[in-house]
DRENLUMVO-66503 format. One record per atom (N, C-alpha, C): residue number from 1; residue in three letters; atom name; x, y, z. Coordinates in steps of 0.2 Angstrom, whole numbers, plus 5000, padded with zeros to 4 digits. Layout:
<pts>
   num   residuo   atomo     px     py     pz
   NUM       ALA      CA      X      Y      Z
...
</pts>
This chain:
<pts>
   num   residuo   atomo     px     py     pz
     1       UNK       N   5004   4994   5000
     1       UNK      CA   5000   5000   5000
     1       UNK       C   5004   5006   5000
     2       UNK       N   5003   5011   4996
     2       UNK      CA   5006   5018   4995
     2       UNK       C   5004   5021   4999
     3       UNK       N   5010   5026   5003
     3       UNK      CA   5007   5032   5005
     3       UNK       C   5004   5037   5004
     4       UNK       N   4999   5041   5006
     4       UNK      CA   4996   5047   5003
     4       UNK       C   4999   5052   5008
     5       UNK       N   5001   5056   5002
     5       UNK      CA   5006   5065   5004
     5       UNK       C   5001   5069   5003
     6       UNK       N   4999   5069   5010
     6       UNK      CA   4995   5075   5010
     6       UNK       C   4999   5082   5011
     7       UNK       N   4996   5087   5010
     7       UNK      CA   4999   5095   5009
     7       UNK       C   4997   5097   5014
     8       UNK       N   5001   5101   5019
     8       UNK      CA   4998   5105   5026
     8       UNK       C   4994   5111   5022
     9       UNK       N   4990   5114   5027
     9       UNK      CA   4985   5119   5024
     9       UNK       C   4990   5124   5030
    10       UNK       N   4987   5128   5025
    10       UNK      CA   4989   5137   5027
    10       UNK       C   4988   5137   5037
    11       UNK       N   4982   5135   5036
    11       UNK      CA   4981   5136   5044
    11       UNK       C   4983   5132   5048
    12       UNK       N   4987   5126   5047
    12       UNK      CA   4993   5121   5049
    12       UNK       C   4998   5125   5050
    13       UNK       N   5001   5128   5046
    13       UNK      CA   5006   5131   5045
    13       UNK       C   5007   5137   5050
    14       UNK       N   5000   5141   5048
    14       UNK      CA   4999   5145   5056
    14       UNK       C   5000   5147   5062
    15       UNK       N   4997   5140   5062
    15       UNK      CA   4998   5137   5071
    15       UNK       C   5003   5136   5071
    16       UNK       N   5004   5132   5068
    16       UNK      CA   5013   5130   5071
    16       UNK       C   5018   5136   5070
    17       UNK       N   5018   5140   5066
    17       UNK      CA   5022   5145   5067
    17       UNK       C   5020   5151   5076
    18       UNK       N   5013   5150   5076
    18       UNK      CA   5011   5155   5082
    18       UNK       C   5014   5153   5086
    19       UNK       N   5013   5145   5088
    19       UNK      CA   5014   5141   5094
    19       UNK       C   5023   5140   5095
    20       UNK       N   5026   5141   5091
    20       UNK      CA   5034   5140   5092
    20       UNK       C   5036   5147   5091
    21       UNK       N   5035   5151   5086
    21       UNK      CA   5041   5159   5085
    21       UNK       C   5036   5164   5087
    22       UNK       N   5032   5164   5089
    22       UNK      CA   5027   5171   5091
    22       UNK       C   5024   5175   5085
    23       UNK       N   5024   5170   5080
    23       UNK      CA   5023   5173   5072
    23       UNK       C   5015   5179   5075
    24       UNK       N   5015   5185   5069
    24       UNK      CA   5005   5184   5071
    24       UNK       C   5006   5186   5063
    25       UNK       N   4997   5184   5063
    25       UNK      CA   4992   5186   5057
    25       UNK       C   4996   5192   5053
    26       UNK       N   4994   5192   5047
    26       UNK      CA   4996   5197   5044
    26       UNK       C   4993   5196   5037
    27       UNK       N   4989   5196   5034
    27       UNK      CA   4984   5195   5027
    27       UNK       C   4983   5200   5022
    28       UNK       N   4987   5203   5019
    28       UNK      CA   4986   5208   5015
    28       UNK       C   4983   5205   5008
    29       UNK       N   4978   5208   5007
    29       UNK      CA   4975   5204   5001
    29       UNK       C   4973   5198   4999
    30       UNK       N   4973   5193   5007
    30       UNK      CA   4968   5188   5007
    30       UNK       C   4974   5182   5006
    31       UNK       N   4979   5188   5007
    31       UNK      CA   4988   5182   5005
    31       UNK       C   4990   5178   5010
    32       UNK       N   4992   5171   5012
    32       UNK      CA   4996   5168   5019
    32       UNK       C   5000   5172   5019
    33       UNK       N   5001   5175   5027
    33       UNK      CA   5006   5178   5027
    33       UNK       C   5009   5180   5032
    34       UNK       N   5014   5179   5037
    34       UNK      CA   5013   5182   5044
    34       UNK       C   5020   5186   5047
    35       UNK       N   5018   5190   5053
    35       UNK      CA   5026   5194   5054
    35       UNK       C   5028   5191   5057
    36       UNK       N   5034   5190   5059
    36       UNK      CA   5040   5187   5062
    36       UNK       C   5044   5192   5066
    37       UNK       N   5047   5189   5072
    37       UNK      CA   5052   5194   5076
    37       UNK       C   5058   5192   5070
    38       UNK       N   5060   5197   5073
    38       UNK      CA   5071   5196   5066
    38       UNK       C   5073   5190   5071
    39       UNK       N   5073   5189   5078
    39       UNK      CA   5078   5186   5078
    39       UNK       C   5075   5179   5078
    40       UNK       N   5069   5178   5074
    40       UNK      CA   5067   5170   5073
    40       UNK       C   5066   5168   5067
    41       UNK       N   5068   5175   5062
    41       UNK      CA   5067   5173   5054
    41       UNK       C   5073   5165   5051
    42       UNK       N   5076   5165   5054
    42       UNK      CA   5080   5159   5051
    42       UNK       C   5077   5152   5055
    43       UNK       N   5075   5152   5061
    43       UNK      CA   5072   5145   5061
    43       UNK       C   5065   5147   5058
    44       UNK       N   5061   5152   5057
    44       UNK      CA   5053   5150   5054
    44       UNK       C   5058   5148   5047
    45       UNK       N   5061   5151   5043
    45       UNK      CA   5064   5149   5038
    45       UNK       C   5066   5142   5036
    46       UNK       N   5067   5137   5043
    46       UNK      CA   5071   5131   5041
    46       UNK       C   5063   5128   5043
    47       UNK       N   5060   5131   5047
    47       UNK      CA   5055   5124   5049
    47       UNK       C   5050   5123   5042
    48       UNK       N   5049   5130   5039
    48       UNK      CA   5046   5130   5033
    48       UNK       C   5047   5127   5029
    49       UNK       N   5055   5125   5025
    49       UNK      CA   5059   5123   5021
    49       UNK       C   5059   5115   5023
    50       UNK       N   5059   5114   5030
    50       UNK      CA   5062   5104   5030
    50       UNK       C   5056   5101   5034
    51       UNK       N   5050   5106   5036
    51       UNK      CA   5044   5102   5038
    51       UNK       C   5037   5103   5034
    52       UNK       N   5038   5110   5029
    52       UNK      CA   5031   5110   5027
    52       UNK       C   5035   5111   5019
    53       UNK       N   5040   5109   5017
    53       UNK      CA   5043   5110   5009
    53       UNK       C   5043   5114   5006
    54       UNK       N   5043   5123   5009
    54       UNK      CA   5044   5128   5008
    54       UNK       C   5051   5129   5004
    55       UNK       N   5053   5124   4999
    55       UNK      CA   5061   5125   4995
    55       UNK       C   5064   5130   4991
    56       UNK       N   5059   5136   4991
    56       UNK      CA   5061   5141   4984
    56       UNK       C   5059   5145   4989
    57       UNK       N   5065   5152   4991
    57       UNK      CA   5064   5158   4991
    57       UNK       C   5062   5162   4985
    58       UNK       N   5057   5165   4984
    58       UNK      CA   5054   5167   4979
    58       UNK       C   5056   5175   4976
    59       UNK       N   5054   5178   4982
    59       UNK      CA   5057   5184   4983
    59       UNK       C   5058   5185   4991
    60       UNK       N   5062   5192   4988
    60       UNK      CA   5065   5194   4995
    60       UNK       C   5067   5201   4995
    61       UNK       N   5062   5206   4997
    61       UNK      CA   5062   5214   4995
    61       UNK       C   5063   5218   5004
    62       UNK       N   5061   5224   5003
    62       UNK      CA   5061   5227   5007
    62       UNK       C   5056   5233   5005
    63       UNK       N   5053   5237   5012
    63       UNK      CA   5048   5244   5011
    63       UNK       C   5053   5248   5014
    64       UNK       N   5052   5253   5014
    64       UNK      CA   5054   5258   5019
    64       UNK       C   5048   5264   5022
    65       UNK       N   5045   5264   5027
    65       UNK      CA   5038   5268   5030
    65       UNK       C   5043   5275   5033
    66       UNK       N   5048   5276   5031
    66       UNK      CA   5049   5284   5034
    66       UNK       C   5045   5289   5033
    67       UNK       N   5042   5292   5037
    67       UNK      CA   5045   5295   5044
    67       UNK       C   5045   5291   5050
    68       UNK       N   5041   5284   5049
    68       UNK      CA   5041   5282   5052
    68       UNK       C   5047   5277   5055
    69       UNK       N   5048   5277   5062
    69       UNK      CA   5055   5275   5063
    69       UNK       C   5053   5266   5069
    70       UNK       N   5048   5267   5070
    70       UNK      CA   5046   5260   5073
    70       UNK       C   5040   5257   5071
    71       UNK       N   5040   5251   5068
    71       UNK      CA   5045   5251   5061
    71       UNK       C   5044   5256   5056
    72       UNK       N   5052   5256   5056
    72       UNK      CA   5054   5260   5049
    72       UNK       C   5055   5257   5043
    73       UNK       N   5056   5250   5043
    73       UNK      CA   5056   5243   5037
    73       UNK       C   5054   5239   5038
    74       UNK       N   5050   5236   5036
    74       UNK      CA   5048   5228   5035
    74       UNK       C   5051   5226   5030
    75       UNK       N   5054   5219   5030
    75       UNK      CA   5059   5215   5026
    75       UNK       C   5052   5210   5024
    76       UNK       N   5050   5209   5017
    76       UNK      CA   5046   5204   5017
    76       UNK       C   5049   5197   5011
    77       UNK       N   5047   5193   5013
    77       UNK      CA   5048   5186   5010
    77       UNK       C   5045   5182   5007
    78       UNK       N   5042   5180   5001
    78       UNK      CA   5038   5176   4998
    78       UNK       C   5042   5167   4998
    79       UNK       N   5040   5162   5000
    79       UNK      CA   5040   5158   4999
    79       UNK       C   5036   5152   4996
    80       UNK       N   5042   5147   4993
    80       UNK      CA   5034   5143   4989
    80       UNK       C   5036   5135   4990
    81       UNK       N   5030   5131   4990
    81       UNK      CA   5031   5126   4991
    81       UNK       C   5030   5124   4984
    82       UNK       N   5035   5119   4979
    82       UNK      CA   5034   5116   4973
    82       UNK       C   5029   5110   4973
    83       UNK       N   5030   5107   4979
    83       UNK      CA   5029   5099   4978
    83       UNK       C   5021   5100   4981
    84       UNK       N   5017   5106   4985
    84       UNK      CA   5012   5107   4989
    84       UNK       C   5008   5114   4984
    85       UNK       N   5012   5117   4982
    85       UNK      CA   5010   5122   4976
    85       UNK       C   5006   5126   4980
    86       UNK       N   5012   5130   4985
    86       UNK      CA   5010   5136   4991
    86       UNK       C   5013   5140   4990
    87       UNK       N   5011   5145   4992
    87       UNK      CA   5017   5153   4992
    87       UNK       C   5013   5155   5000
    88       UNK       N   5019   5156   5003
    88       UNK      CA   5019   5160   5011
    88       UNK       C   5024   5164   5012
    89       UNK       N   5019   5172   5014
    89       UNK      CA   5022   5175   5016
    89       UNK       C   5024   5178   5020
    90       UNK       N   5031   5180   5022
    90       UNK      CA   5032   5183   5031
    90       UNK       C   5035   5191   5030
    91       UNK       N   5034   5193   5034
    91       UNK      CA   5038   5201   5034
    91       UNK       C   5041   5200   5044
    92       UNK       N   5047   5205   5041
    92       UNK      CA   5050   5207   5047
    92       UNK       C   5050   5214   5048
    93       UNK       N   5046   5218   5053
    93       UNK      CA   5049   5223   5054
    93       UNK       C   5055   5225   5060
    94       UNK       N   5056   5232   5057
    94       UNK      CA   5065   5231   5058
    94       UNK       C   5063   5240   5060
    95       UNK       N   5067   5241   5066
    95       UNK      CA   5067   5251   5071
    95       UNK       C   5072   5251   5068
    96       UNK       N   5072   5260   5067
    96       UNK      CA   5079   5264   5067
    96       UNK       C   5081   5264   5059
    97       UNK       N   5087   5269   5059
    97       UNK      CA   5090   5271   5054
    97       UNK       C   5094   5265   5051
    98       UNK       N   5098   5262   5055
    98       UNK      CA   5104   5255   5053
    98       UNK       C   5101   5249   5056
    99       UNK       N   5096   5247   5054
    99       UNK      CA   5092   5240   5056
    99       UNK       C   5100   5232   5052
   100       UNK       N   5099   5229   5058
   100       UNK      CA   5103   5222   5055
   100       UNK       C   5099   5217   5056
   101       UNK       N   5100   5212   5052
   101       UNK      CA   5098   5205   5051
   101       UNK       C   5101   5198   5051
   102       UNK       N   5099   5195   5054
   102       UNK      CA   5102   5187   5051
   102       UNK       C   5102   5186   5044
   103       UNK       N   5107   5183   5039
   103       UNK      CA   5106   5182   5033
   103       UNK       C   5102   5174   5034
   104       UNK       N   5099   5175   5027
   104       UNK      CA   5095   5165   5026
   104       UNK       C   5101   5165   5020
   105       UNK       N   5108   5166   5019
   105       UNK      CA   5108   5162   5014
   105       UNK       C   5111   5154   5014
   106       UNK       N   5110   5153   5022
   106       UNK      CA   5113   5145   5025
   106       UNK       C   5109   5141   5023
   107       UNK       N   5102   5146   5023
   107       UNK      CA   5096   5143   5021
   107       UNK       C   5090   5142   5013
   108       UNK       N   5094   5149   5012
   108       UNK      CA   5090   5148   5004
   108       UNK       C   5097   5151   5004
   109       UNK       N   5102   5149   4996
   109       UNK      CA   5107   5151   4994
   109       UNK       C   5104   5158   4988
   110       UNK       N   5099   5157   4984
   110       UNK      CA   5097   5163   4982
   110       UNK       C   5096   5167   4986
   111       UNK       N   5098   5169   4993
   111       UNK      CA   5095   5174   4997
   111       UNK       C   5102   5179   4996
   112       UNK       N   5108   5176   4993
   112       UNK      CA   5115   5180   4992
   112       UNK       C   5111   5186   4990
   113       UNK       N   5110   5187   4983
   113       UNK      CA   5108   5191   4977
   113       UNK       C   5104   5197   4981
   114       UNK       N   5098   5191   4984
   114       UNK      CA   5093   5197   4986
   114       UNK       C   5094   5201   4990
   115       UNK       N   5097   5199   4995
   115       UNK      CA   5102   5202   5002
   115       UNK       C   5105   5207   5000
   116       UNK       N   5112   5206   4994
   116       UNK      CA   5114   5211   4993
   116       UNK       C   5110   5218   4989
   117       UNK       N   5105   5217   4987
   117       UNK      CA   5103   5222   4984
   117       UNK       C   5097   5225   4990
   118       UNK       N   5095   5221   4993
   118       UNK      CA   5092   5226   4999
   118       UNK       C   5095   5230   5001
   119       UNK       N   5105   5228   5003
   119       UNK      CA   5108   5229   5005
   119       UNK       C   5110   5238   5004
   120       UNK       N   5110   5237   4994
   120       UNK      CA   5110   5241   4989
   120       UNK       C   5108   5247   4992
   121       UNK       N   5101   5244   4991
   121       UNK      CA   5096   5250   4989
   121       UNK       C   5093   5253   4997
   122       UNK       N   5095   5250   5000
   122       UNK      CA   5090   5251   5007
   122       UNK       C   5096   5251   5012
   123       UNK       N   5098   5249   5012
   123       UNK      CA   5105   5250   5019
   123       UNK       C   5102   5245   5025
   124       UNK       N   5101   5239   5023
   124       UNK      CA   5100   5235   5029
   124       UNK       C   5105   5230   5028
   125       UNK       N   5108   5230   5034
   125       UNK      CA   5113   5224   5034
   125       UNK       C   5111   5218   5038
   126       UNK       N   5115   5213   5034
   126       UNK      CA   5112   5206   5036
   126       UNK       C   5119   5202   5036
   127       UNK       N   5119   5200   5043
   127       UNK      CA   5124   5197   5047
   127       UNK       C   5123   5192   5045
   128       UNK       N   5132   5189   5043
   128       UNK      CA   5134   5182   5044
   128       UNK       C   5130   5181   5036
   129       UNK       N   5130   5188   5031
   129       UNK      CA   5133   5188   5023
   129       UNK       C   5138   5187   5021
   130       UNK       N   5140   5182   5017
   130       UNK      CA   5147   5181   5015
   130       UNK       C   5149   5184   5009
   131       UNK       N   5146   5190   5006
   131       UNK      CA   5149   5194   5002
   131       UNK       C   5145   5199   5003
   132       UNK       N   5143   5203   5007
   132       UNK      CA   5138   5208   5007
   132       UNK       C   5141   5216   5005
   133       UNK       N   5140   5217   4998
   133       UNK      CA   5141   5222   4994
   133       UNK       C   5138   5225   4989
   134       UNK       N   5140   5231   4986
   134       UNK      CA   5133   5235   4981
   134       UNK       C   5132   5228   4975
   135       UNK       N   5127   5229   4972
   135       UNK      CA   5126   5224   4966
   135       UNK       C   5123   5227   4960
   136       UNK       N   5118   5235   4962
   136       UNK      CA   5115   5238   4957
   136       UNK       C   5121   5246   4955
   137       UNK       N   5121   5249   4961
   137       UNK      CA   5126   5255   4962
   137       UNK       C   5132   5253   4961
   138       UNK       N   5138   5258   4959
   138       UNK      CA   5143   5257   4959
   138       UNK       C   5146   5258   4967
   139       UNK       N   5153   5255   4968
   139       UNK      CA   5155   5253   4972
   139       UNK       C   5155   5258   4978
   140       UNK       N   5158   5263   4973
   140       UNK      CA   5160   5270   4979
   140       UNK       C   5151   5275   4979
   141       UNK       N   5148   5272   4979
   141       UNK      CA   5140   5275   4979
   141       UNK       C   5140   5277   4985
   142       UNK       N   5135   5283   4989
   142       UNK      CA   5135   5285   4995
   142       UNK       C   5128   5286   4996
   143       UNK       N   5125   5283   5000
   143       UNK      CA   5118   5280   5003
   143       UNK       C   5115   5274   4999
   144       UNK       N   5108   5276   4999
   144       UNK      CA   5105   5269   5000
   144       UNK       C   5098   5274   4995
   145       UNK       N   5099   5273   4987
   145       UNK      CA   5093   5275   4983
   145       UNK       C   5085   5274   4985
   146       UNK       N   5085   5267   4989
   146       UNK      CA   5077   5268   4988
   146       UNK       C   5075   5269   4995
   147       UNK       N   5078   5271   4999
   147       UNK      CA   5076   5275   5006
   147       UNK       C   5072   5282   5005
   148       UNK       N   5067   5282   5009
   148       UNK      CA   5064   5290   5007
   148       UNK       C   5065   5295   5009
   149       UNK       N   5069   5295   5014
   149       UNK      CA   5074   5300   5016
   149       UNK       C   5082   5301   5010
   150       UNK       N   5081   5299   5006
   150       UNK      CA   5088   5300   5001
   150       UNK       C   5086   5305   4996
   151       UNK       N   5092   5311   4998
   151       UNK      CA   5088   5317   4993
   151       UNK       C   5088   5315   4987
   152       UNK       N   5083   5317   4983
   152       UNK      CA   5082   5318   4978
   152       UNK       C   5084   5321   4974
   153       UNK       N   5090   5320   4967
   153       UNK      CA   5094   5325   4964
   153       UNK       C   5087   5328   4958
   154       UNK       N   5091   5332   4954
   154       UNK      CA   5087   5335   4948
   154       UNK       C   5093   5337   4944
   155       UNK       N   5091   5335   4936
   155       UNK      CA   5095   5335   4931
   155       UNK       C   5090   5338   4927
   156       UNK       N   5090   5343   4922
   156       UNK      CA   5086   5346   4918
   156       UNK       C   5089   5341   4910
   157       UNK       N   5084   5339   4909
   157       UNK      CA   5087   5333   4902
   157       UNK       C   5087   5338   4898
   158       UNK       N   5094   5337   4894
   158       UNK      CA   5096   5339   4888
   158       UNK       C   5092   5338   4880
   159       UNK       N   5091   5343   4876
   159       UNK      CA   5088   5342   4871
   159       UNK       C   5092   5346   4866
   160       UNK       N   5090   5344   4860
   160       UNK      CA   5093   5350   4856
   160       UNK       C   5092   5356   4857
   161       UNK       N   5084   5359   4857
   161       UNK      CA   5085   5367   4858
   161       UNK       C   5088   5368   4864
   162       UNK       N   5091   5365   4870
   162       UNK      CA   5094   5368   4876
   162       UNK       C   5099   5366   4876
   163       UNK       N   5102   5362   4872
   163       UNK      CA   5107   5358   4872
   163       UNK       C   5117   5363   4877
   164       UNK       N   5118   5367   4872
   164       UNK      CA   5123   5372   4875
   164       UNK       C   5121   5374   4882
   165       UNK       N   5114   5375   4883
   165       UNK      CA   5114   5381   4889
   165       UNK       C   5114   5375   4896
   166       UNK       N   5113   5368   4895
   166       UNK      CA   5112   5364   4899
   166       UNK       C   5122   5361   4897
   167       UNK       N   5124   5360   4892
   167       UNK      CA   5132   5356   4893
   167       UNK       C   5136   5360   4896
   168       UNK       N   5135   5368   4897
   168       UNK      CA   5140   5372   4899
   168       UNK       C   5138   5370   4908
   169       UNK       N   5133   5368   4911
   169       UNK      CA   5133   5366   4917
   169       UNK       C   5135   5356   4917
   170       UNK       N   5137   5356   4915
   170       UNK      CA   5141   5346   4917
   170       UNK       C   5147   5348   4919
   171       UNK       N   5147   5344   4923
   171       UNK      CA   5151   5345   4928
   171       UNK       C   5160   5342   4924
   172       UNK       N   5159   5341   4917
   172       UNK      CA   5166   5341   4912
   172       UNK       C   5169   5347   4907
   173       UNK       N   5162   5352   4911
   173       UNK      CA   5164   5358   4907
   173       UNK       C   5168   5361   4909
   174       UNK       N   5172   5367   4906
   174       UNK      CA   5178   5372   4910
   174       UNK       C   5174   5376   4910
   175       UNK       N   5176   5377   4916
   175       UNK      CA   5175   5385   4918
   175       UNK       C   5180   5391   4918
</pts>
């Protein structure tokens, strides 16, 4: 006789999450989803991964709610199970200007890539990354593009009919 593989349901997943990391509810558009403390993201990550076959980091972004500063980021996480044909999601939120994290990439190896471009764009560092550096910016770049606090430059684009009055201000013109 075969066994039947059954597929945990969302609200398996739940409980079990509530009753061991202190996950709670979080359903944006009717999605599985739940917030997580930061320093439980890597065990909810493995127990997802080796008890309910959560094997694909899906994605792995970040917000930024400035002005507000607790929380000022939520780190969110899309998960998928291939073999049960699930997606779950988690967010962490994250106080203050220089939030750290545990890195997942012990746990999902795609998480290098993703990490480092949060890292990029948002300035959250994530502890115990084995190469955590820019990947979209150039190397010597100074802050973090998609924070909402990072001013804003303005360049008046070049066209033919301004073309002189805008190259005489680049910054390769003589003065």
């Amino acid at each position: 006789m075969t066994e039947v593989n059954q597929s945990p349901t969302i609200e398996e997943i739940k409980r079990e999450l509530k009753k061991q990391y202190s996950a709670d509810d979080y359903e944006p558009c009717n999605e599985a989803c739940m917030v997580v403390p930061p320093e439980n993201i890597i065990h909810v990550c493995k127990t997802l991964r080796d008890k309910f076959h959560f094997e694909l980091l899906a994605e792995e972004t970040a917000v930024d709610y400035w002005p507000e500063e607790k929380p000022r980021f939520h780190l969110i996480y899309r998960l998928r199970s291939i073999k049960h044909n699930l997606i779950f999601g988690l967010r962490v939120a994250l106080n203050g200007n220089a939030p750290i994290m545990p890195s997942l990439v012990d746990v999902y190896k795609n998480a290098n890539w993703f990490e480092r471009e949060i890292w990029d764009m948002f300035g959250i560092k994530f502890e115990g990354h084995p190469d955590l550096r820019r990947v979209i910016m150039p190397y010597d770049w100074e802050g973090h593009p998609l924070r909402k606090d990072y001013p804003l430059g303005y360049e008046e684009v070049q066209y033919t009919f301004n073309f002189d009055e805008i190259d005489v201000r680049k910054p390769y013109a003589e003065e």
